[in-house]
Structures are given as C-alpha cells and as structure tokens.
C-alpha positions, 0 to 999 in steps of 0.5 A: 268793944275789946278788953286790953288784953284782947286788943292787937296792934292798928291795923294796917290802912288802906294804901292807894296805888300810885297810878303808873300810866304807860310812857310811849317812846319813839321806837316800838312798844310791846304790851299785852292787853289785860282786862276790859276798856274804859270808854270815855270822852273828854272835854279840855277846859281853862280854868281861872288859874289858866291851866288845862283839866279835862272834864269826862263829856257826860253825854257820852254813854261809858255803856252804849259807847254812843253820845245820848243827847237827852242826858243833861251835860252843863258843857252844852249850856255854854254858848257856843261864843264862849265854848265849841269845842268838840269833846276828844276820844279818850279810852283807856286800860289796863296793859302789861308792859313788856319792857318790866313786866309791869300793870300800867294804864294806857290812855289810847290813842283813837288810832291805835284803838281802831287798828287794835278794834280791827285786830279783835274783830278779826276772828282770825285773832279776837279778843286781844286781853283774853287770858288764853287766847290773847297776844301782844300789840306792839304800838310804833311811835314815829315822829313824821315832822318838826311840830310837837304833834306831828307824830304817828302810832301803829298798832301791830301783831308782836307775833303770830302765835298767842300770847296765854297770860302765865299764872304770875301775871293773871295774879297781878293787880290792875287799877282799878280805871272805874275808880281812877275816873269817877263818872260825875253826875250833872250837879257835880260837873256844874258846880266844878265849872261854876267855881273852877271856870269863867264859862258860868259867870254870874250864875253861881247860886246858892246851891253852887257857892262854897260853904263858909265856916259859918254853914258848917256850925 
C-alpha cells in the first residue's frame, strides 16, 4: 500500500513485438545470421472452417533434432485413412537483414539450412551467428518454371572475410522464437484437434468440451 502522496502515474505495460518475418524476393538476400535455431517440425492440418494451421509434430525432439517415437503425439492416433501426411521441416531464427538492418524471423527453407549446415561445419567458416567470427549468407530466390512452387533457394558466402557483429547490432532485441512457438503438451494438441478439426469426431469427452457459462459459476 502507498499514500497519494507517494503514488506515480501507471505504469507502463508490457507491449508485445509485433512479429516482423523475413520476405524473400526473387533475386538475392543478404542476411546475417544472429542467435540460436528453433527446431521444428510441423504438421498442416484442415480445419472445420477449411482453412490450414500448422500444428508443432511433438514427437520431434526441439532438443535432440530427432523424432522419439515413445512421446505420445495425438497426429498419430488419426487412422491413416483419414490422415497420412508426413510431418514438414520448419526450423526458424533470428536474422539481421541487410537490406534495413532490421531483426527479423526467418522461417527456413530445408535447403537453405542444409547448405548453411555445411558452411558451419566447415571449420574453414563455422558458426555463421557468431558475433565475431560470424559472416553473411546471401539466400538466392529463382523461379525454375510456371508453377507457384517451382522455385529455388541458394545459400552462399556474401564474402569471404567475416562479418563481427558491431555494438549497435549486438544491442538489438531478437524475438524471443521459444515464446512465438509455444511447445504444446499432448492434452493441449488434443484438445485443439478435438475441437478445431473432424479428425476425432465423436470422441470429444468431457475433458475436451468447451466450458459452458454454467462451469464457470
């Protein structure tokens, strides 16, 4: 408790960061590399309404990069009739982009983060996001024929020399990925598909119904 006299003016809330992903165009991008990867795995479900979510694959370990299979995922209680698609890379990190100079989240492509794999474990180059030692990468975008998904990405060295971090960029905030993509537990993505999807029809229990204004008395 404070007297009025002692009490100051709200404070100021915690605003969220808007989420700036970064936009690859046909032609080359230059980024540099900053902070750790977010291993992930997803799966692209329909729901109810028709649309497309992505839901994480929790049998994919972020820690170990490997699938475990004796971790409970609900994906693989759906028979394989009504779903079998595969789970799809879906790393992601933070990056500078050279263009503004701005933090962004780069959802990788899986080629891009092969050949950038290759570059790190190359000790001739290593660890692209170091601060000191670090370089950049420029991703080529190419369109290789008519289709929407006939398209190609390289990875490259912008240059041979490194690229040190300077103290203005080692100073800039990077989102926070962990937090962005929230790992569910089993119970979470169960009770999402049960009540977002027809892939469980007829097995939402009680445990999974919505609560009605009369639970919440």
């Amino acid at each position: 408790m404070v007297g009025w006299g002692d009490a100051k003016a709200p404070a100021k809330t915690f605003e969220r960061k808007e989420i700036e992903r970064l936009t690859l165009d046909f032609g080359d991008t230059k980024v540099r590399f900053i902070g750790d990867i977010l291993p992930r795995y997803l799966y692209w479900i329909t729901t109810t309404e028709g649309g497309k979510k992505p839901v994480e694959c929790i049998r994919f370990s972020r820690e170990t990069q490997e699938f475990d299979d004796t971790i409970k995922d609900p994906i693989t209680e759906i028979k394989e009739e009504i779903y079998a698609e595969k789970p799809q890379f879906a790393y992601t990190c933070n990056v500078i982009d050279r263009r503004d100079g701005r933090i962004k989240v780069f959802d990788l492509k899986r080629t891009i983060y092969s050949q950038v794999i290759d570059f790190a474990n190359n000790p001739e180059f290593g660890n692209p996001a170091d601060a000191k030692t670090g370089y950049d990468i420029i991703v080529k975008k190419e369109k290789t024929g008519p289709l929407p998904q006939n398209v190609k990405y390289t990875a490259s060295l912008a240059s041979r020399t490194n690229s040190p971090l300077t103290k203005e960029e080692l100073e800039l905030e990077l989102f926070e990925l962990p937090r962005i993509h929230k790992r569910p537990t089993y119970d979470e993505q169960k009770q999402w598909l049960v009540q977002n999807t027809t892939y469980f029809a007829g097995e939402a229990g009680d445990e999974f119904k919505p609560e009605s204004p009369d639970d919440l008395d």
